[in-house]
KOLMITI-509634 format. One line per 5 residues: for each residue x, y, z of C-alpha. Coordinates in Angstrom, 2 decimals, always signed. Example, Ala and Ser with C-alpha at 12.3 -4.5 7.8 and 13.67 -1.06 7.14 Angstrom:
+12.30:-4.50:+7.80 | +13.67:-1.06:+7.14
***
This chain:
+50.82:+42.42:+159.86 | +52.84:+45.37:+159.30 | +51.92:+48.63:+161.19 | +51.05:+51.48:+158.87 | +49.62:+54.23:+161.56
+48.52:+57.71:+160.63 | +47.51:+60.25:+163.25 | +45.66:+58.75:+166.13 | +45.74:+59.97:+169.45 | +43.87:+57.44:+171.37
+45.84:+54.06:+171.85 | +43.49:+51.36:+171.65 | +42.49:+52.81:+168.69 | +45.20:+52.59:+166.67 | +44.31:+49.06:+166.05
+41.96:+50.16:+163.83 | +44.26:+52.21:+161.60 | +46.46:+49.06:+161.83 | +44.60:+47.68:+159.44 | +42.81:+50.60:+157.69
+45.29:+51.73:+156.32 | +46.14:+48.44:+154.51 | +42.85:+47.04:+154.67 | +39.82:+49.96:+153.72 | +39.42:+50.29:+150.42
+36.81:+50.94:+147.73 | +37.16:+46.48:+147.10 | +36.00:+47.37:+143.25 | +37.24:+43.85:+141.65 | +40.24:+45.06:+138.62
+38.45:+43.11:+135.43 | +41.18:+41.26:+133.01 | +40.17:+40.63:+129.24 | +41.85:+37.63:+128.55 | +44.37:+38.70:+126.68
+45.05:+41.75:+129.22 | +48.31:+39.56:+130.94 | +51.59:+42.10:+131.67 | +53.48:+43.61:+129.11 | +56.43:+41.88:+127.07
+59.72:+42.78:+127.55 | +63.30:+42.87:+125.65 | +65.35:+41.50:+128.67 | +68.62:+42.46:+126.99 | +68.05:+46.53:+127.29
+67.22:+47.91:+130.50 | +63.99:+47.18:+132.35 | +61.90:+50.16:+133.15 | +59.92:+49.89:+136.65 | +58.56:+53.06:+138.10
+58.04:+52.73:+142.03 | +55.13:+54.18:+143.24 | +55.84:+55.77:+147.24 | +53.76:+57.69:+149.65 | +55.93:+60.80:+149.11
+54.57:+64.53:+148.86 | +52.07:+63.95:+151.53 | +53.51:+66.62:+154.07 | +53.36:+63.94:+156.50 | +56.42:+62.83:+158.46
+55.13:+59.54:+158.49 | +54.61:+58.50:+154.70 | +57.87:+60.64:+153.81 | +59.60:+57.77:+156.16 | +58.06:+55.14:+154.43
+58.35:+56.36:+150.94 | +62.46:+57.18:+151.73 | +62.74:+53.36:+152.91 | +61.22:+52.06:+149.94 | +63.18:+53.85:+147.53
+66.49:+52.53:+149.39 | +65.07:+49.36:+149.51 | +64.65:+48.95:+145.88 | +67.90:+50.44:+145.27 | +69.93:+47.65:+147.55
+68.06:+45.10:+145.53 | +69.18:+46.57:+142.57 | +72.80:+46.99:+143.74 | +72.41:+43.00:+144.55 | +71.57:+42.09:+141.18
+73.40:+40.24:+138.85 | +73.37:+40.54:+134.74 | +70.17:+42.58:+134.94 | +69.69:+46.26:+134.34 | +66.45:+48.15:+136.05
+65.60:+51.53:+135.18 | +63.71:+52.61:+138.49 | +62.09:+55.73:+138.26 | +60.26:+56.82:+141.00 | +57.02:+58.62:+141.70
+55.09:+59.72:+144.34 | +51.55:+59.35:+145.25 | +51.13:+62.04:+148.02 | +49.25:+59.17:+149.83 | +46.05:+59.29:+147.74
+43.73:+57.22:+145.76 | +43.34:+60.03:+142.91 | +47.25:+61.31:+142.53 | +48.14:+57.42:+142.57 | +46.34:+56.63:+139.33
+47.22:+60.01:+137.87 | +50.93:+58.73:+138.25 | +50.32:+55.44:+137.99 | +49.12:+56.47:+134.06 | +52.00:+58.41:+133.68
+54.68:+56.36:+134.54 | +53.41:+53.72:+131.52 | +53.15:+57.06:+129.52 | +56.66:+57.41:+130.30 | +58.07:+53.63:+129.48
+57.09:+51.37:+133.01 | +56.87:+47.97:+132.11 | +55.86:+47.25:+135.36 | +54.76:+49.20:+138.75 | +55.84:+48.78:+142.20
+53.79:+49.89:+144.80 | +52.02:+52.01:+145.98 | +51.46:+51.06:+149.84 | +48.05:+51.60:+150.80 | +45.08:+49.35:+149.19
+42.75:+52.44:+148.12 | +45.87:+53.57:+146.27 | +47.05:+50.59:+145.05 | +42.97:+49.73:+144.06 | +43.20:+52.99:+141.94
+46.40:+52.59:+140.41 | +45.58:+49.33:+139.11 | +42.05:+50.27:+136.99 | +44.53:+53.08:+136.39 | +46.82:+51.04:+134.16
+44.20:+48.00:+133.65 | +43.76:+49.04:+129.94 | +47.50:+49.22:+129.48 | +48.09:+45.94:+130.03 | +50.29:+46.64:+132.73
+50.67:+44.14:+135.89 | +51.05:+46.19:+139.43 | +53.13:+44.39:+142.58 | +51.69:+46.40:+145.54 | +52.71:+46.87:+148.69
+48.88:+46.69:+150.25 | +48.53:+43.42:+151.99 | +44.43:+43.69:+151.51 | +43.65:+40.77:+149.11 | +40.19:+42.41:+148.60
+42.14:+44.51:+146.00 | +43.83:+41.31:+144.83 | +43.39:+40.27:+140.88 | +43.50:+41.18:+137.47 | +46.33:+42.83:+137.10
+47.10:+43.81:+140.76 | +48.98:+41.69:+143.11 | +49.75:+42.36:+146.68 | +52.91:+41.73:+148.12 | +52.55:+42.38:+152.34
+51.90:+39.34:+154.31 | +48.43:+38.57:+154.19 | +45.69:+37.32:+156.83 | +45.07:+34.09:+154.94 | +48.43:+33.16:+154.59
+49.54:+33.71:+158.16 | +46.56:+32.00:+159.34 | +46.63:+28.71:+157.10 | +50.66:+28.43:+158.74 | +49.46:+28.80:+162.19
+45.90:+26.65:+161.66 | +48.14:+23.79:+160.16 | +50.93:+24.08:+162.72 | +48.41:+23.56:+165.65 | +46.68:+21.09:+164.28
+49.92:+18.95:+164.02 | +50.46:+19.33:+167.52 | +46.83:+17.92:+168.67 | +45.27:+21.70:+168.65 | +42.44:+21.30:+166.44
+39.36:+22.92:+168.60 | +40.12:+26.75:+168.32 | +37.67:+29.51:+169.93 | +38.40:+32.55:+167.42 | +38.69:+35.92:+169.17
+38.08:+38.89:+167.42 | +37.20:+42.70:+166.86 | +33.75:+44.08:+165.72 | +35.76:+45.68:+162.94 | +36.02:+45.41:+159.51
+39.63:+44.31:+159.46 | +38.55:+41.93:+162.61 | +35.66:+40.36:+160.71 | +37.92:+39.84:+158.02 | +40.91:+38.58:+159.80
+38.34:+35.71:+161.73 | +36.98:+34.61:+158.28 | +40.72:+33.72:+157.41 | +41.25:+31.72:+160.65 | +38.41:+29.97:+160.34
+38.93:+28.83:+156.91 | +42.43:+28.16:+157.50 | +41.16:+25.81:+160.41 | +38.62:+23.99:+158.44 | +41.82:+23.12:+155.74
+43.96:+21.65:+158.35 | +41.24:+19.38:+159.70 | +40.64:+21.28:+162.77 | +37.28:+22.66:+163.89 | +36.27:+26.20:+165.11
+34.06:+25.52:+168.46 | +32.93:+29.04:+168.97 | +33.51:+32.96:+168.44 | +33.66:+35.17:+170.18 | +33.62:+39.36:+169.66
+33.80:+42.62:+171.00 | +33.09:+46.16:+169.80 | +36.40:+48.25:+169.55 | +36.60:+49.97:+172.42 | +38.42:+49.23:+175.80
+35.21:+48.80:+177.23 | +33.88:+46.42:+174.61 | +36.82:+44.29:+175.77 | +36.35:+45.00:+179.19 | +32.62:+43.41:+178.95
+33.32:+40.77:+176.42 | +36.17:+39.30:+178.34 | +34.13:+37.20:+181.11 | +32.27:+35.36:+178.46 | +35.09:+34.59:+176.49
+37.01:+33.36:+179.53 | +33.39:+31.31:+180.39 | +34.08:+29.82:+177.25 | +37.69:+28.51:+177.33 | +36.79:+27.29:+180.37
+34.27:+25.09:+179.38 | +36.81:+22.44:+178.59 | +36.27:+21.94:+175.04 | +38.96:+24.21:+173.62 | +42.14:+23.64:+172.56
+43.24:+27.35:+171.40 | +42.08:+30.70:+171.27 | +43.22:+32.08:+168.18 | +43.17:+36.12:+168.44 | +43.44:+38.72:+165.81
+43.92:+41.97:+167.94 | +47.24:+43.52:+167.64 | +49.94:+44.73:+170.34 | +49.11:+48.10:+169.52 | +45.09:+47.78:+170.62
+43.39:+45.11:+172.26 | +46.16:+42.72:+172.61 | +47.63:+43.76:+176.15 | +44.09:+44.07:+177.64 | +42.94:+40.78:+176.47
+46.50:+39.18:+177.74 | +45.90:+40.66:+181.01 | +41.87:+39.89:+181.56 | +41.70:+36.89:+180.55 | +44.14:+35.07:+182.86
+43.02:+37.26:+185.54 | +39.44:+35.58:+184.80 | +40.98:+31.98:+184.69 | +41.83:+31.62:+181.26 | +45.50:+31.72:+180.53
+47.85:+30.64:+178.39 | +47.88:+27.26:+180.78 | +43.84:+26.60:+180.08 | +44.10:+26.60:+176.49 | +47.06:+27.67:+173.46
+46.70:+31.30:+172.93 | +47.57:+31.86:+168.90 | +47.94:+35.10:+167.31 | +46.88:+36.56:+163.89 | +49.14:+39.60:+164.12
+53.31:+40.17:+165.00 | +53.54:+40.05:+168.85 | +57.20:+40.98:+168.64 | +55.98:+44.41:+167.45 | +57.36:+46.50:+169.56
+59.24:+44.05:+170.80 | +58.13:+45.42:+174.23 | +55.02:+43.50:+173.94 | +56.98:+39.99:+174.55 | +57.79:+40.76:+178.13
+53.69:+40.86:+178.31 | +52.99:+37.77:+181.58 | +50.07:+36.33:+179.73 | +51.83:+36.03:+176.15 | +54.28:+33.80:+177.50
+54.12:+30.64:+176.16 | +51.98:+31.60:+173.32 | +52.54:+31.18:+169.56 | +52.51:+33.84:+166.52 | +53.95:+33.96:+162.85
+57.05:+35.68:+161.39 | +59.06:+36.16:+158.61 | +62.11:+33.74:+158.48 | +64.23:+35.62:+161.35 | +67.79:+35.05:+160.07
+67.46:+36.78:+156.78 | +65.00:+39.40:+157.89 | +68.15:+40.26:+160.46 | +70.61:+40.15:+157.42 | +68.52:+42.57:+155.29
+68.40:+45.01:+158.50 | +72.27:+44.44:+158.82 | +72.86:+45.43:+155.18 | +69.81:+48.09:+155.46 | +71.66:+49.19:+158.29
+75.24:+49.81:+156.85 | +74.01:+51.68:+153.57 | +71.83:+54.21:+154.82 | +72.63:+54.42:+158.56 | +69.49:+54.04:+159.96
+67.15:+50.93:+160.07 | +64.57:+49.89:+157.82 | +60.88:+50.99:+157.84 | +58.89:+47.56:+159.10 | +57.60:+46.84:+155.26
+60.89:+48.20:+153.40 | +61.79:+44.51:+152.65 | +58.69:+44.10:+150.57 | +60.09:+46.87:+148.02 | +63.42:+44.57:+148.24
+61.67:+42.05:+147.27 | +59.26:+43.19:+144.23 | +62.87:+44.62:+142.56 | +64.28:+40.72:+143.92 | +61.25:+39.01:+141.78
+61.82:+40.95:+138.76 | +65.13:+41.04:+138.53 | +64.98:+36.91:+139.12 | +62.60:+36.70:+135.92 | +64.29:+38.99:+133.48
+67.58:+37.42:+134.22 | +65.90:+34.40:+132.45 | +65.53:+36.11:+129.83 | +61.84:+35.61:+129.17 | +60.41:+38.26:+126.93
+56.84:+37.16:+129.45 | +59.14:+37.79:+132.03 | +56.65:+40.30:+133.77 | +53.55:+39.10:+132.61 | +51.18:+37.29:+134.85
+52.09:+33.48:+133.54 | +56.00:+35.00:+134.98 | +55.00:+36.78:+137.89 | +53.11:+33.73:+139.17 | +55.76:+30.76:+138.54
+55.52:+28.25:+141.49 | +58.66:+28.05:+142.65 | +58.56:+31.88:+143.75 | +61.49:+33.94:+144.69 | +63.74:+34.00:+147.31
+62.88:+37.28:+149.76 | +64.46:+39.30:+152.28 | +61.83:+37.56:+154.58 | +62.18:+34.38:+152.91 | +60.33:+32.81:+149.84
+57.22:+33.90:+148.42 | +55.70:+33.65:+145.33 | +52.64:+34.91:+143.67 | +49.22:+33.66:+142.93 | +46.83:+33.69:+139.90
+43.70:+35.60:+142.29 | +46.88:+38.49:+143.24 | +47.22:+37.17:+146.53 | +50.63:+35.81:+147.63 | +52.05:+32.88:+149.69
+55.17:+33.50:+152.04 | +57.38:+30.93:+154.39 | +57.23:+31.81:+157.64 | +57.90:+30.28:+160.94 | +56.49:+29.80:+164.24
+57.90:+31.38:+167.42 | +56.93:+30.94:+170.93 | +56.86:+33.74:+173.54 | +58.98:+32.71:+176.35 | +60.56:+34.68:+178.91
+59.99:+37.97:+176.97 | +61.78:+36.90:+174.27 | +60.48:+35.45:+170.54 | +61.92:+31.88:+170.44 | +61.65:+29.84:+166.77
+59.93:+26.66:+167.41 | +59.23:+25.66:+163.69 | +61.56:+27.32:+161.18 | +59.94:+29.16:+157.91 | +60.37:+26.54:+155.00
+63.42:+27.81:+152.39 | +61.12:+26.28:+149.81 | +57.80:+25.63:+148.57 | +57.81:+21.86:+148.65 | +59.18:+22.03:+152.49
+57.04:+22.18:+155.96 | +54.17:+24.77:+156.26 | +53.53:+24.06:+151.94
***
């Protein structure tokens, strides 16, 4: 998952705003009349997309994001070919209320289509914003609560990650998985996806196990889940803390109580390359997490890189990649182009981070591969598919 932090001050927990900010949101489900699908298009004039960013804030933070967005969208544009966007771009301050406000007003002024906003209340808003306008909406939330109607997320998404890593372990003879997980929101929701994930690839989940957020929840909770791996019957504990909260306690307790990475496969829900600092983490090594296909996320930062002279926010790629998609469908010259049958063709589009494509119920599916943590460094052992008939589909 990507890392979108405000202010916290205490460490542990910024795992929680980790995920709040993507994840809390008013969930109110975006209703679709039927014939409420994404507006038409004349693909020969230029396309009109206004860009929703989390600009005007006043905090340092979101004014990083938003400026990496905006020069995201623009490289995709530069990239492509026999297609004309109009970007125009707006910003939401942040907020629930100033995102529909300019949300509406961007369709007032011409958007055939929005891009962004970043965080899910916002995005939630901005959709029943434009709902009755029959305009579609390719956030940059990765909270598939929000998800449907006429709101799709683009970030990488618990399900998705999980149903990669459930299936890869299963293929290699790890099908009993003890799910680890925070007394959170975000945590509650990030085991459901695991263990749904496990049930599709024929694997079975043996036991939970939980902890309130707090370094002494894990403290306490971290005998009986290394009782439990112990017990013989596990295969893999599958984890959804992050490196930026419970993830270095846990890989430090738990081989200290007998349960390493050598007693059963640890798995993780979130990025353990970020920071990269957390690879060089003793008990990590040898365990496995997903990731965006590495070669092309490393051209992107390359090109990133030379244009603006400073490296990309962590989710910049996704605004790449929502200009990438529509550019790929008006080029076809499909007046339904942006409409939902277009947005959610199955072959999906080809990504900064690989292929994706996007699903009827707003969620999204994305190639990614498996890596291995071995001596402190993220090693590929199964490579992110380059389409959606390959491995991992």
């Amino acid at each position: 998952m990507f890392a979108i932090l405000r202010n916290n001050r205490n460490p542990l927990l910024r795992i929680g705003a980790l995920f709040s900010a993507l994840w809390l949101a008013a969930c109110e489900p975006i209703p679709l009349s039927g014939g409420n699908t994404g507006q038409r298009v004349d693909t020969s004039t230029p396309i009109p997309v206004a860009l929703l960013v989390p600009g005007g804030s006043g905090s340092s933070d979101e004014e990083t994001i938003a400026r990496a967005l905006r020069q995201s969208a623009q490289l995709a544009i530069s990239d492509l070919k026999d297609v004309r966007i109009d970007l125009r771009v707006y910003n939401t301050g942040g907020n629930a209320g100033q995102a529909a406000q300019v949300a509406a007003k961007a369709v007032d002024e011409g958007a055939k289509i929005i891009l962004g906003p970043v965080f899910a209340e916002a995005a939630n808003a901005a959709g029943l914003a434009v709902a009755p306008r029959n305009v579609n909406v390719l956030a940059f939330s990765n909270n598939t609560a929000i998800a449907g109607g006429n709101v799709f997320v683009l970030g990488p998404t618990f399900p998705n990650t999980a149903n990669r890593l459930a299936r890869y372990a299963s293929a290699t003879g790890k099908k009993r998985i003890l799910v680890v997980h925070e007394q959170t929101p975000a945590g509650e929701i990030g085991a459901a996806a695991i263990e749904g994930a496990v049930a599709r690839a024929g694997g079975s989940v043996v036991s939970k196990a939980s902890f309130p957020f707090s370094q002494q929840g894990v403290s306490s909770a971290v005998p009986q889940i290394a009782q439990r791996v112990k017990a013989g019957d596990v295969d893999a504990l599958f984890m959804t803390a992050d490196a930026a909260g419970a993830l270095p306690l846990l890989a430090q307790m738990l081989p200290e109580q007998g349960a390493g990475p050598a007693t059963a496969q640890y798995i993780g829900l979130t990025r353990w390359d970020v920071p990269p600092a957390t690879l060089s983490l003793p008990g990590l090594q040898g365990g496995w997490f997903a990731l965006p296909d590495p070669a092309l996320n490393n051209q992107f930062q390359a090109r990133y890189q030379a244009a603006y002279g400073e490296a990309p926010h962590p989710i910049a790629g996704l605004a790449y990649d929502g200009i990438a998609a529509i550019g790929a469908l008006v080029k076809s010259g499909n007046p339904n182009a942006l409409t939902k049958a277009g947005l959610t063709q199955g072959s999906g589009f080809a990504g900064v981070n690989g292929i994706f494509r996007l699903r009827p119920d707003g969620s999204n599916e994305r190639g990614l591969a498996i890596a291995t943590v071995r001596n402190g460094q993220a090693v590929v052992i199964d490579p992110a598919p380059r389409s959606f008939g390959g491995a991992g589909f």
